[in-house]
Phi, psi and omega in degrees: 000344181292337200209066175078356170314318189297260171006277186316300217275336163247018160268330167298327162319319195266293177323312199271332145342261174335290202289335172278286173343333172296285201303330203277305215220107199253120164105026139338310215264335193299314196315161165260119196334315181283011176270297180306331172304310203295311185317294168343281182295344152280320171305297204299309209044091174206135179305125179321332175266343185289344179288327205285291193322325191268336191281329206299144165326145174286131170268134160010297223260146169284144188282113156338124139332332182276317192291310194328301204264356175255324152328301198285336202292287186331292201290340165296321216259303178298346165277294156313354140337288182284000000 
């Protein structure tokens, strides 16, 4: 996590999302990105921005520790989902 890790580790997060959602629901990808949110968030039973906000790109700047660990939390809870 020292060295840009905190990225790798919620781009995999988000991927491996996106693929069970693939495998789940077929033609996921058909979706238009604010559908696959809405689909995500009835699946979650989570508000459509808390989807947006764990789905969202990893930004350049490293994340607050606190932010980190509710990202991760937020992509866990939506990955058991699926």
């Amino acid at each position: 996590l020292r060295h840009n890790g905190q990225h790798r580790l919620l781009r995999t997060l988000q991927q491996d999302i996106t693929q069970r959602a693939r495998r789940r629901y077929p033609g996921f990808d058909t979706l238009a990105v604010a559908e696959q949110w809405q689909l995500l968030a009835r699946l979650a039973r989570q508000p459509t921005r808390a989807i947006s906000q764990a789905l969202a790109p990893p930004s350049d700047k490293k994340l607050s520790s606190a932010r980190f660990c509710r990202q991760v939390a937020q992509l866990q809870t939506l990955r058991n989902a699926l």
